[in-house]
DODOMI-812879 format. One record per residue (C-alpha): x, y, z; residue in one letter. Coordinates in steps of 0.25 Angstrom, whole numbers, padded with zeros to 4 digits, always signed. Layout:
N
XYZA/...
//
This chain:
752
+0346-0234-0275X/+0354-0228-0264X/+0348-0228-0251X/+0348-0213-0249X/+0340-0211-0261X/+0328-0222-0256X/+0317-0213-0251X/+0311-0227-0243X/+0324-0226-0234X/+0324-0216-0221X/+0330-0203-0222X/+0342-0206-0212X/+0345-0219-0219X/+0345-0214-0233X/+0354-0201-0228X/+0364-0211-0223X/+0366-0219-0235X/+0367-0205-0242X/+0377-0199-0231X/+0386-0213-0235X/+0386-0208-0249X/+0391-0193-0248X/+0405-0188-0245X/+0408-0178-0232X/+0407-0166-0243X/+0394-0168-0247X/+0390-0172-0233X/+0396-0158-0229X/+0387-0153-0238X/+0373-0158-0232X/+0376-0151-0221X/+0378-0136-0225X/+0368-0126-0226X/+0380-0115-0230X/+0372-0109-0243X/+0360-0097-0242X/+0349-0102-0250X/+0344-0087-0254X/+0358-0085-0259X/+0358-0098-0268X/+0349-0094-0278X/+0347-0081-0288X/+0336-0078-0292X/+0336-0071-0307X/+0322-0069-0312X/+0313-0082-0309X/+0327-0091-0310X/+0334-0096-0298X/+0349-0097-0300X/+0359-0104-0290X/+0369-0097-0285X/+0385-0101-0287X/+0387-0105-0271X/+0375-0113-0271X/+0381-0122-0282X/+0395-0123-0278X/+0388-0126-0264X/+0382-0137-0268X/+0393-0143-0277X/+0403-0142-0265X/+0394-0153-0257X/+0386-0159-0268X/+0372-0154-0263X/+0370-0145-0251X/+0364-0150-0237X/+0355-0137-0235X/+0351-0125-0241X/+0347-0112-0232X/+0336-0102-0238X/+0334-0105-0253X/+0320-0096-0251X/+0324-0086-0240X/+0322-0071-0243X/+0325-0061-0235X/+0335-0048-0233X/+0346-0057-0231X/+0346-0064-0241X/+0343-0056-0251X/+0330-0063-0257X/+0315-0056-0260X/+0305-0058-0270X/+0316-0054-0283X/+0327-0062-0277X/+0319-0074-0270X/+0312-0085-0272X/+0298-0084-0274X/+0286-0091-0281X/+0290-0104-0289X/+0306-0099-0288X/+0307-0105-0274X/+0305-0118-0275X/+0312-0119-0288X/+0325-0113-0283X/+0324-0124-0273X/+0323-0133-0282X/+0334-0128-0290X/+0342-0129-0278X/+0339-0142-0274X/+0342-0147-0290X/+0354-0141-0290X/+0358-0148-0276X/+0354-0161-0280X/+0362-0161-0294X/+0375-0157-0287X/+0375-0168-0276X/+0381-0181-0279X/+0370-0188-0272X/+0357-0180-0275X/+0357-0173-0261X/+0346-0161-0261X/+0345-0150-0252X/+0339-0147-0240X/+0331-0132-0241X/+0332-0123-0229X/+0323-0111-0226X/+0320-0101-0217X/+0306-0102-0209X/+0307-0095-0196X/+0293-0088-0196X/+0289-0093-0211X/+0295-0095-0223X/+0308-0085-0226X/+0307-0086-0241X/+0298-0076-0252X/+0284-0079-0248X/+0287-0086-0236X/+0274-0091-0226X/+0279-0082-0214X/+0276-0081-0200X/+0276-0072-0188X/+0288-0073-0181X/+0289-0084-0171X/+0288-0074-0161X/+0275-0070-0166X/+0270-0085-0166X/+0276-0086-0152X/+0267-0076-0148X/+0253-0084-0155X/+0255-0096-0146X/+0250-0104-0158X/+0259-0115-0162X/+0250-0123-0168X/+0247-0109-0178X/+0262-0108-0179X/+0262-0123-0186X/+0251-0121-0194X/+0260-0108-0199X/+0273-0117-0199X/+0266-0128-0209X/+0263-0117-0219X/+0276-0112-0219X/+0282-0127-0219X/+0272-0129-0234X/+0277-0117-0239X/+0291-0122-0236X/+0288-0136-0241X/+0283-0130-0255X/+0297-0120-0256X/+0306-0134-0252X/+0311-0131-0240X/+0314-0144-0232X/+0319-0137-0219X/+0313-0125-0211X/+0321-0116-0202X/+0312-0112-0192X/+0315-0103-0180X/+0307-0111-0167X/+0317-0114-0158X/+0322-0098-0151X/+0317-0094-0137X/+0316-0079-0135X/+0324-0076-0121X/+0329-0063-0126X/+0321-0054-0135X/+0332-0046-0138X/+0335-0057-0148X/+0334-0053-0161X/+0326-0066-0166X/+0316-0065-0154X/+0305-0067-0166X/+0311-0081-0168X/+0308-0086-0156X/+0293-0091-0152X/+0294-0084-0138X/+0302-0086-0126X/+0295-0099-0122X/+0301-0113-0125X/+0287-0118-0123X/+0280-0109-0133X/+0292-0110-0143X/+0293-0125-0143X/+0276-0125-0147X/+0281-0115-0158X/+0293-0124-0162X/+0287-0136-0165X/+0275-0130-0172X/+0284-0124-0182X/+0292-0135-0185X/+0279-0144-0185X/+0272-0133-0193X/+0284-0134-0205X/+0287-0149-0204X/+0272-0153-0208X/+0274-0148-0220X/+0286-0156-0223X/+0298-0146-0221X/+0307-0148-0210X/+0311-0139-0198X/+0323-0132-0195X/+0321-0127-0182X/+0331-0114-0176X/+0340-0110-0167X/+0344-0123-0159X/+0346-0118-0148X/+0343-0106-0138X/+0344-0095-0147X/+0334-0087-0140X/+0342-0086-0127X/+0351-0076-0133X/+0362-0067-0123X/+0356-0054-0122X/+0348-0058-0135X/+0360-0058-0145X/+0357-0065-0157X/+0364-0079-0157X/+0370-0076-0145X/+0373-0086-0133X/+0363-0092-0125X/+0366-0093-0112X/+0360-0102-0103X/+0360-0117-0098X/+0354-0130-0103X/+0343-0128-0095X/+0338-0114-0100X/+0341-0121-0114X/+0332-0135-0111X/+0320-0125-0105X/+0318-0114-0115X/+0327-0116-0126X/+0325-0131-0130X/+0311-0134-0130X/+0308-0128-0143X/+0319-0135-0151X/+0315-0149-0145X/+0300-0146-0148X/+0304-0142-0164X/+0313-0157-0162X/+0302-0162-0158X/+0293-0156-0168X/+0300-0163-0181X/+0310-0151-0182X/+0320-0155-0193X/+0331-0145-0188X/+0336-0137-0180X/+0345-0125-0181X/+0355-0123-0171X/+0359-0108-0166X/+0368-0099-0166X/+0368-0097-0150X/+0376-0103-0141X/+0372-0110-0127X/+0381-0109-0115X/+0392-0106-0124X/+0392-0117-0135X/+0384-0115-0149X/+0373-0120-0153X/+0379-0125-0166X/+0391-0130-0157X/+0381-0138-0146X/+0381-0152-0148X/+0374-0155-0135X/+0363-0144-0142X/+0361-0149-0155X/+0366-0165-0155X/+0362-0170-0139X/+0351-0160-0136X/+0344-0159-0150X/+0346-0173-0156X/+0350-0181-0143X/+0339-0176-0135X/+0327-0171-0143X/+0330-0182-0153X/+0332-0173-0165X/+0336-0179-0178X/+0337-0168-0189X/+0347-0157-0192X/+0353-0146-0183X/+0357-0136-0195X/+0366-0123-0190X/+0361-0108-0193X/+0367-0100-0201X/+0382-0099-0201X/+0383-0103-0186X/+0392-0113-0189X/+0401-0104-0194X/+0399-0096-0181X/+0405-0107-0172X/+0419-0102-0176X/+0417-0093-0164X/+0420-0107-0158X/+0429-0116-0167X/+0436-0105-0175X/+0436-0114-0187X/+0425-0116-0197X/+0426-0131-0200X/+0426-0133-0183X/+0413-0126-0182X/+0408-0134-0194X/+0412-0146-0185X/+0407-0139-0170X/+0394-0136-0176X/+0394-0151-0184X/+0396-0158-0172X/+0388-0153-0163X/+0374-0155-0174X/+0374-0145-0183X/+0370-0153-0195X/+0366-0143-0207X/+0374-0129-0208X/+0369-0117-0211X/+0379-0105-0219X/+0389-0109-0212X/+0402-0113-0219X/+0408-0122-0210X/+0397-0133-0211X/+0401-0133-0226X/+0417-0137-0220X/+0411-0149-0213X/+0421-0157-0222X/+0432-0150-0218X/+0429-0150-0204X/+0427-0167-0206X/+0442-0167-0213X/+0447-0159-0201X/+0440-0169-0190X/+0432-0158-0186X/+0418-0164-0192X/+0415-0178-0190X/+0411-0184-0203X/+0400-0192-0196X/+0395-0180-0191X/+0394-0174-0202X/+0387-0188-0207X/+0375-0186-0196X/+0372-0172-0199X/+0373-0174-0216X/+0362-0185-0213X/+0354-0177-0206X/+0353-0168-0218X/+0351-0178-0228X/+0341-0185-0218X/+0333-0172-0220X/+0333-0172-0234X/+0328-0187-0236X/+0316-0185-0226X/+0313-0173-0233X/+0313-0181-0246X/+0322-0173-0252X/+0330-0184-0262X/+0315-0188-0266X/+0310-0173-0268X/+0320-0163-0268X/+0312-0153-0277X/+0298-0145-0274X/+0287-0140-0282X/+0290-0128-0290X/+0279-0118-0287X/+0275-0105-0280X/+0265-0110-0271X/+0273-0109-0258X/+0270-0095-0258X/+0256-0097-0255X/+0257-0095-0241X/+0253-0084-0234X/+0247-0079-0222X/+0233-0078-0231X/+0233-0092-0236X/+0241-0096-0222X/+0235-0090-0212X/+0245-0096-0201X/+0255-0085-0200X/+0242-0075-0200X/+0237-0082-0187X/+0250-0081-0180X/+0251-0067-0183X/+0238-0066-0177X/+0241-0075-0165X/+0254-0069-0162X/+0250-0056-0160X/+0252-0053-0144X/+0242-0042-0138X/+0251-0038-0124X/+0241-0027-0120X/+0228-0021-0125X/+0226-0008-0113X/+0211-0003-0114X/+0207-0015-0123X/+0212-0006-0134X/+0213-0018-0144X/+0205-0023-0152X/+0202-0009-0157X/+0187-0006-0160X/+0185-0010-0176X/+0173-0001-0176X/+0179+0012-0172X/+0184+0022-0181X/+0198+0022-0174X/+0208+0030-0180X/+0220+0021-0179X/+0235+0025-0179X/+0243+0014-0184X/+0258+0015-0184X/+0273+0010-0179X/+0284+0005-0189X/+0277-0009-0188X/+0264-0004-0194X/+0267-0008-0210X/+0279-0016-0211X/+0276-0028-0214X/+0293-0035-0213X/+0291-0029-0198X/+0281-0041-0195X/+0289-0051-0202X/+0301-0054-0194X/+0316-0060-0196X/+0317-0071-0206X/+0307-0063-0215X/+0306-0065-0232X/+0302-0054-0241X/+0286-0052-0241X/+0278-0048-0252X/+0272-0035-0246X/+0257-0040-0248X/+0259-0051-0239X/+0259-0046-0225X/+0250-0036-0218X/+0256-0024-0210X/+0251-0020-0196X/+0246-0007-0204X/+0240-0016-0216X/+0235-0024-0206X/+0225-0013-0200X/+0223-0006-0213X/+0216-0018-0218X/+0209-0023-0207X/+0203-0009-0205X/+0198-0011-0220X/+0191-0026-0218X/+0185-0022-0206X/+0179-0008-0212X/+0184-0002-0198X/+0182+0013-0198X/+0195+0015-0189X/+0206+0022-0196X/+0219+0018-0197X/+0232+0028-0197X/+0247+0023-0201X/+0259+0031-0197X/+0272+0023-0197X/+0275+0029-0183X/+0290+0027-0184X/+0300+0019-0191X/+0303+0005-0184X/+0318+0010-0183X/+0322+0024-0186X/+0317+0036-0180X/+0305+0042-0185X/+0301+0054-0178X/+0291+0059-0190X/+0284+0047-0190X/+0284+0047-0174X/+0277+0061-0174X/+0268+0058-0187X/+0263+0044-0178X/+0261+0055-0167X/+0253+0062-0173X/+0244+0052-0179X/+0243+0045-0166X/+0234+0056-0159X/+0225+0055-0171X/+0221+0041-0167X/+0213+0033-0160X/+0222+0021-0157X/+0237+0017-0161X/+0242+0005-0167X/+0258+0006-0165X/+0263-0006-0173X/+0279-0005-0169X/+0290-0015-0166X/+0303-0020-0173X/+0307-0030-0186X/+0313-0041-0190X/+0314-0036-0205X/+0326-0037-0213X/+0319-0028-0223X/+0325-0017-0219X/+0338-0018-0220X/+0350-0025-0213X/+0363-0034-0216X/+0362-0051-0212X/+0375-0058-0207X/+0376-0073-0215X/+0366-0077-0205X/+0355-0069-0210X/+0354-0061-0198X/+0355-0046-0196X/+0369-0040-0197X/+0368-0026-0197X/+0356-0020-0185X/+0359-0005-0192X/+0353-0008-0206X/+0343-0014-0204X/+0328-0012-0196X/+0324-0024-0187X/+0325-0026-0171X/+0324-0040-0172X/+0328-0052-0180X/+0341-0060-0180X/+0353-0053-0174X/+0343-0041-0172X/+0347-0042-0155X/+0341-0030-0148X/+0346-0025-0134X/+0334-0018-0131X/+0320-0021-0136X/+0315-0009-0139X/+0307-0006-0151X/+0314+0002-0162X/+0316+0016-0167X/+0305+0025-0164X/+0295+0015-0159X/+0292+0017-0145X/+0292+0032-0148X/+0281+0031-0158X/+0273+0023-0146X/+0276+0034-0135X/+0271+0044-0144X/+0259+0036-0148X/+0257+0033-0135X/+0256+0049-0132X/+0246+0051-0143X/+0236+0045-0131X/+0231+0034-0139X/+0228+0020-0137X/+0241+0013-0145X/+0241-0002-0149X/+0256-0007-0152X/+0258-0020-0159X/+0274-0022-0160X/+0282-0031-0170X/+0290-0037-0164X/+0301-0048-0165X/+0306-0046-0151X/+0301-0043-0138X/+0302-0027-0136X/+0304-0019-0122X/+0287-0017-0121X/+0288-0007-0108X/+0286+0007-0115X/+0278-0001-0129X/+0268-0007-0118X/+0266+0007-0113X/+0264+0013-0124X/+0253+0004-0131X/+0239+0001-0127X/+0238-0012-0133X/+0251-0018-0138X/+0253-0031-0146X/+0267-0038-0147X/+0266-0042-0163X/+0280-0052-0164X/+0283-0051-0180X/+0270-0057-0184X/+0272-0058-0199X/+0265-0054-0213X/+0251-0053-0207X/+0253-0044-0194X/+0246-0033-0198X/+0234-0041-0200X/+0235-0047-0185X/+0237-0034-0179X/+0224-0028-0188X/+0216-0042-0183X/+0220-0040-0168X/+0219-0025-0167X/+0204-0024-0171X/+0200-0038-0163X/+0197-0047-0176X/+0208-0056-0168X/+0212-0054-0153X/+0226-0057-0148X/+0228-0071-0146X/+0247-0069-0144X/+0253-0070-0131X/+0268-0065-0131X/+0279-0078-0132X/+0289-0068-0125X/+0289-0059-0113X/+0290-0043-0117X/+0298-0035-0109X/+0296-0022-0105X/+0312-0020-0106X/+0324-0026-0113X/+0332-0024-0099X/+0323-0036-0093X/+0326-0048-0101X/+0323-0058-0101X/+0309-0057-0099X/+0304-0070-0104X/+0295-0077-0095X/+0301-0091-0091X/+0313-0086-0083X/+0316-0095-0071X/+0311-0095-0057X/+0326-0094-0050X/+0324-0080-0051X/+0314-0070-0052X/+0313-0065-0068X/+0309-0050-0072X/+0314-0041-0059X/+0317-0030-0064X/+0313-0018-0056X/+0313-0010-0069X/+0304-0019-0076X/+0299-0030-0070X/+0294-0039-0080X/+0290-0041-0094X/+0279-0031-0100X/+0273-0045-0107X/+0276-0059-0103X/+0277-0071-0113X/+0262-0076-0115X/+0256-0063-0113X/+0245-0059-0122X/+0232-0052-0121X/+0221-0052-0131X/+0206-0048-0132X/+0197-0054-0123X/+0200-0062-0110X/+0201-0076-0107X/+0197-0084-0094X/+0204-0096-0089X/+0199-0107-0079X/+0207-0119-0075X/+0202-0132-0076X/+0212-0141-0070X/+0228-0137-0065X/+0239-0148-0070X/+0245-0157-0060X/+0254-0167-0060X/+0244-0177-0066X/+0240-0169-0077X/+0250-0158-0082X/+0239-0150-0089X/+0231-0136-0086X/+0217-0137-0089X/+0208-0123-0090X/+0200-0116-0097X/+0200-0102-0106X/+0190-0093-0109X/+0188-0083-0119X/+0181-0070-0110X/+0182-0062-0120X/+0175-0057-0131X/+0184-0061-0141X/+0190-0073-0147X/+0204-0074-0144X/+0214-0084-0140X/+0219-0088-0125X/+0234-0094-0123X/+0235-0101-0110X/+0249-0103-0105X/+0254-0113-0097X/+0265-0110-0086X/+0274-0119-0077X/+0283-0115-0064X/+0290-0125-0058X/+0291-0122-0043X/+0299-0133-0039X/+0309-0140-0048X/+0323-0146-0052X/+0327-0131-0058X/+0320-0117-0058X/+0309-0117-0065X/+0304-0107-0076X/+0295-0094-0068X/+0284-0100-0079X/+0284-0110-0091X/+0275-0111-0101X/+0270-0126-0102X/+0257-0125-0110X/+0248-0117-0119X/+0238-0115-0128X/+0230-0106-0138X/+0215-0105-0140X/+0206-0098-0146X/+0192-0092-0138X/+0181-0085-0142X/+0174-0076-0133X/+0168-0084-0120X/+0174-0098-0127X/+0181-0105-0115X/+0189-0116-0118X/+0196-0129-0110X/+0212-0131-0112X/+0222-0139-0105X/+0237-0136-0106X/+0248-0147-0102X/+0259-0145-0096X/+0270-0154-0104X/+0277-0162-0095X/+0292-0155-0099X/+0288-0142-0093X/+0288-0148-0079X/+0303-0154-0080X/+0315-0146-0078X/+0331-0148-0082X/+0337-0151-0068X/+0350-0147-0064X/+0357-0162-0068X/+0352-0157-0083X/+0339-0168-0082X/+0325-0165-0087X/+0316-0170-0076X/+0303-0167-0071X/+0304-0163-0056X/+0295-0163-0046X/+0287-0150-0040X/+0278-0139-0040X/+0274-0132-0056X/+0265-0119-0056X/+0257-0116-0068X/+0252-0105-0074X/+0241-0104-0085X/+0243-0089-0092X/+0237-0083-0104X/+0241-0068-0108X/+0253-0067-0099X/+0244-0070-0083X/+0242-0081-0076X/+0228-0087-0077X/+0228-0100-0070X/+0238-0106-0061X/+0244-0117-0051X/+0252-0127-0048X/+0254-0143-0049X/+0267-0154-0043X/+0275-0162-0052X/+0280-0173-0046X/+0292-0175-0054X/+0300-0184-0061X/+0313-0188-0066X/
//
C-alpha cells in the first residue's frame, strides 16, 4: 500500500509521499479556489445537476484543491428556497461533488469544502448570529463559543471542512462599511472574541479560516479596502493581537487582505504572512487569498502569471476566484514560481485534507437534520441578542416601562417590522416564521403578559426615501400616546436591491437600500432618509420617546441623544431582536451591553476611539469636545457598588475587589480593567484595557473577583523594534458603564 493512502502514518508524511507522486499540473490544481460553488450546481426539481465549468475544472487538474460556497444563498448569488439547497439536497450535492472530484483524479484526491460563517451559517436555514458587532457589545466570549460550537455541528452535519470566519478586523473608522464585522475597536476585547470563535467551531471538528490578515479595520478615511497607513508599531499594538490569539487558539487558516500596509500588499507581504505569521507566531496551516485579490495585484506587476508568483511567494497558499493561481504552471515555466514553493503550499492543502480524514471518509450522511438549529432549540444566539443590547441613557428612569399600566404605546421608525434590517451583511434567505420583528416582538409580549397597555404601529417613514405622509400620520399618532418607542437606524440587507462586483460586494449604492455592508463607506454617519425628522417631530409631540437604533456602524448621536429619553444602540442583533427589545423594554431582563466602540456625537471628530496615544491630547475640538458614548459605556437598571480589596503590585499583577448588586434587580456588572503607562520606552496609550469580566447579581448579592493583568500589557515595542518590559510607574483604572470606579498606581521594575 502506498504510503499516502495508510491512515496509521501522519498527515505531513503521507502528503509528501503523495506530493512525490503528482505532476506540477495537478499540483496547480490543489491550490485554486477559482470556481463559485452556488454556480456549480442547478437545481431542477429535487435533482442536483453539475454544471459544464465545474467539470471541465475538474478534468483540467484531475481533482480541485478547494471549493467556495457549494451552500451559500444569498442576492449574489442567486440561490433561495426554489434554487438552493435545503433539507436532504445539501448534503447530497456535496456528496455528489465530492464523487465526481474523486473519479476524475488519477490519484483519488477529494475536495476540500469552503463556506461562509461570519456571524452563522450563510446557507438556507443556516444557525445565524448577531453581528459580531452585536457580540462585541455582550462581553460574553464564553456565550459567543457556545454559539460558535452550534454553528460548527451544523456545519459538521452539511460537510464543510473549513469555516471562514470574520474575527480578526479592528474598528478605527466607523465610516467603514464592514464596521459590523469587527468585534469593537479594542485589540483586547477582539482577541477574547477571536479565539472563542474559532475554539467554538474547531470542537466540533471543522476547521477555521480566520479573515482579514491584516489591518483592514484601519481604513484611509474608511474606504473599503483601502490603505492602512501606519507603522509597525500601530500594527503590533492594536491590529496583531487578535490574529495571534486565533493562531494560538487552533485556527486552521487565515485569510489575507485586501489592504495594503505602508504601501506594500497584504497579499504581496512576505514579512506579514511568511516571517510574522509562521516564523513568529509559529503558525502551520494555510494563508488562503480573498476573493480575486490576486488578480488585483496587477496594479503592481502588470502581468497575471507575475501576481500569481508575487502573492505565491510571499505565502499565499490556497486561491480564491482569482485566475492567476490557476496559471501557477506557467508562471513556473517562465521562472516566475518556484516549483518547490509551490511544493510547500500544495502540502499544506493535502496536509489539511489527511487530518481531516478526508481519503478515509470523504462523504457524509445524507439527511435533513442540520436544519434543526434555531434559536428555539439553540438558545445561544437568543442570549447574545439579549446580552448585546446597549442601554446608553434611561433620562427619568423611563425604562422598564410599568407592565401594569394601561399605557397607550406608539410604536414606529422604518426598523419596527423588518426583520432582514436586524440581520446584517453575509445574510441567507430566512423563512419569514423564523425571526421576531421589534413590532412582533411587543405584540406578543403584550399578549403573554396580559398587559392592559395598548400598543399603536405607524411605519413613521421609509428607512430611505421621503415619506412626508407617513411623517405627518406618526405626528399625529404621537400626541395620542402615552410613550414612543422609535425603532430607526440603517441595513445591511441585500434584499432590497443592488448590483455585486465578482467579489460579492456592493457595486451599485443607487439600486439598492443599505448604509452598511461591504463596500457601503459613508462620509457622514448620519441616519438615512427621513429618520431624524421623524424623531424631531416625535420629539415635539411632548412625549417621553425611547429610541432603539439598528445599526451596523457607529452613527453621529448629537441630535439622536437629544431627541430621545431613553436610547438603546441595538448593533444588528439577528432573527430574535424583536423579542430582546420586548424582554428589556418591560424589565423581564435589564440591560446587561456595554458599547465595543466609542459614539461620536459627529463624523468631523474621528477618530473617536478610546486608546489613542498620550503624546497628544485626543478629542479637542472646541465644537465638540468628545464622544457622546465612550467604549465600555453602558447603563442598566439597578446600581452596582464597588470596594477594593487589594491594588496589584509588582509581586502580584492582579486587582482584587468586590461588586455589589444595590439594586432591586438582577442584572449583570462588567468591571473593566485600564492601564496607563506614565513612564516608558515609547508613548503609551491614554488607557488599555487589560482585564474583564461578566457576572451576574441578584438584588443585594455582592460578589468577590480578581482581574490579572497579563504580563504583555506592560511591555512595549521600543524604538530599536524589541518587545521588552521597561521599567516605571503604570496607573489603573477599574471602570464599569463608561466612569472610573476604582483607581491607583503601582512600579515595574522592568526588564529586558
Amino acid at each position: 500500500m502506498e504510503l499516502y493512502m495508510d491512515p496509521k502514518a501522519s498527515p505531513r508524511d503521507r502528503a509528501a509521499d503523495l506530493l512525490g507522486r503528482m505532476t506540477l499540473r495537478e499540483k496547480t490544481g490543489q491550490l485554486t479556489q477559482r470556481l463559485y460553488g452556488f454556480a456549480c450546481y442547478e437545481r431542477q426539481g429535487e435533482e442536483i445537476v453539475l454544471s459544464e465549468e465545474f467539470r471541465r475544472e475538474t478534468e483540467r487538474y484531475g481533482g480541485l484543491g478547494a471549493l467556495y460556497g457549494l451552500y451559500r444563498a444569498d442576492p449574489w448569488s442567486g440561490k433561495d428556497f426554489s434554487t438552493g439547497l435545503d433539507g436532504v439536497l445539501a448534503p447530497r450535492a456535496r456528496n455528489q461533488v465530492q464523487r465526481y472530484v474523486l473519479e476524475h483524479s488519477r490519484l483519488g484526491i477529494p475536495v476540500l469544502m469552503t463556506s461562509e460563517c461570519p456571524h452563522g451559517h450563510q446557507g438556507l436555514d443556516g444557525y445565524l448570529l448577531p453581528v459580531n458587532l452585536a457580540v462585541g457589545a455582550s462581553w460574553a466570549p464564553k456565550l459567543l463559543e457556545e454559539a460558535a460550537a452550534v454553528c460548527g455541528r451544523q456545519l459538521r452535519e452539511l460537510g464543510v471542512d473549513l469555516a471562514l470566519a470574520s474575527a480578526l478586523d479592528i474598528l478605527r473608522d466607523p465610516r467603514w462599511g464592514r464596521s459590523e464585522e469587527c468585534f469593537g475597536e479594542d485589540p483586547l476585547l477582539a482577541s477574547a472574541f477571536a479565539a472563542a470563535v474559532v475554539r467554538g467551531i474547531r470542537s466540533q471538528g471543522v476547521d477555521v479560516c480566520v479573515k482579514h490578515f491584516c489591518a483592514q479595520g484601519e481604513t484611509t478615511g474608511g474606504v473599503n479596502a483601502s490603505a492602512a497607513r501606519i507603522g509597525e508599531r500601530e500594527l503590533r499594538e492594536i491590529h496583531l493581537p487578535a490574529a495571534k490569539a486565533a493562531a494560538a487558539a487552533g485556527a486552521a487558516a487565515f485569510m489575507a487582505a485586501y489592504n495594503e500596509i505602508d504601501g506594500v500588499y497584504c497579499h504581496a507581504n512576505p514579512w506579514l504572512l511568511r516571517d510574522l505569521l509562521r516564523g513568529e507566531f509559529g503558525f502551520e496551516g494555510l494563508v488562503v487569498s480573498d476573493g480575486v485579490a490576486i488578480d488585483q495585484l496587477d496594479a503592481v506587476t502588470g502581468d497575471r502569471l507575475a501576481s500569481g508568483a508575487l502573492a505565491l511567494e510571499a505565502g499565499v497558499d490556497l486561491g480564491l476566484w482569482d485566475t492567476a493561481f490557476g496559471r501557477l504552471e506557467e508562471a513556473a515555466a517562465r521562472g516566475l514560481a518556484s516549483e518547490a514553493r509551490i511544493d510547500e503550499a500544495a502540502g499544506r492543502v493535502l496536509e489539511l485534507k489527511f487530518r481531516r480524514g478526508l481519503f478515509e471518509e470523504p462523504f457524509v450522511p445524507e439527511s435533513s437534520c442540520w436544519q434543526g438549529y434555531t434559536p428555539e432549540s439553540h438558545p445561544q444566539a437568543k442570549r447574545l441578542a439579549e446580552e448585546g443590547m446597549t442601554l446608553l441613557k434611561n433620562a427619568g428612569n423611563l425604562l422598564p416601562l410599568d407592565r401594569t399600566k394601561p399605557l397607550r404605546i406608539l410604536l414606529t421608525g422604518p426598523g419596527a417590522d423588518d426583520l432582514y434590517g436586524q440581520l446584517g451583511d453575509y445574510t441567507p434567505p430566512v423563512r419569514p416564521e423564523a425571526g421576531v420583528t421589534f413590532r412582533q416582538g411587543l405584540e406578543r409580549w403584550l399578549e403573554r403578559a396580559g398587559s392592559p397597555a395598548e400598543l399603536t404601529f405607524r411605519t413613521g417613514c421609509r428607512r430611505f426615501a421621503p415619506s412626508p405622509e407617513l411623517l405627518a400620520q406618526a405626528e399625529r399618532a404621537a400626541r395620542e400616546a402615552d410613550v414612543i418607542v422609535a425603532v430607526l437606524g440603517g441595513s445591511s440587507s441585500r434584499f432590497n436591491g443592488g448590483t455585486f462586483q465578482d467579489n460579492g460586494a456592493l457595486a451599485d449604492q443607487e439600486t439598492a437600500s443599505m448604509d452598511c455592508g461591504e463596500n457601503v463607506d459613508a462620509a457622514l454617519l448620519r441616519l438615512p432618509g427621513d429618520q431624524l425628522e421623524l424623531l424631531r417631530r416625535l420629539r415635539g409631540a411632548g412625549k417621553p420617546v425611547a429610541t432603539f437604533l439598528i445599526q451596523g456602524r457607529p452613527y453621529e448621536m448629537e441630535e439622536i441623544d437629544a431627541c430621545s429619553d431613553a436610547l438603546f444602540c441595538c448593533f444588528y442583533p439577528g432573527l430574535t431582536g424583536g423579542e430582546a427589545a420586548a424582554k428589556l423594554l418591560f424589565g423581564d431582563l435589564a440591560p446587561a451591553g456595554r458599547l465595543p466602540v466609542s459614539l461620536p456625537d459627529r463624523a468631523g471628530q474621528l477618530p473617536v476611539y478610546y486608546n489613542y496615544k498620550d503624546s497628544y491630547q485626543g478629542m479637542r475640538y472646541y465644537d465638540a469636545p468628545r464622544p457622546r458614548y465612550p467604549f465600555g459605556w453602558g447603563l442598566t437598571y439597578t446600581r452596582f457598588a464597588y470596594a477594593l480589596a487589594s491594588a496589584p503590585e509588582e509581586g502580584d499583577l492582579s486587582l482584587a475587589f468586590t461588586v455589589r448588586n444595590a439594586g432591586e434587580r438582577t442584572a449583570c456588572a462588567v468591571p473593566q480593567l485600564y492601564l496607563h503607562r506614565s513612564q516608558g520606552a515609547a508613548t503609551s496609550r491614554v488607557r488599555a484595557l487589560c482585564a474583564f469580566s461578566k457576572t451576574e447579581l441578584a438584588p443585594g448579592q455582592e460578589k468577590a473577583l480578581r482581574l490579572d493583568i497579563p504580563r504583555e500589557s506592560l511591555t512595549q515595542w521600543d524604538a530599536r523594534g524589541r518587545t521588552i518590559l521597561p521599567l516605571g510607574k503604570i496607573q489603573w483604572f477599574l471602570r464599569d458603564g463608561g466612569e472610573d470606579l476604582l483607581q491607583g498606581e503601582f512600579f515595574v521594575k522592568g526588564a529586558e
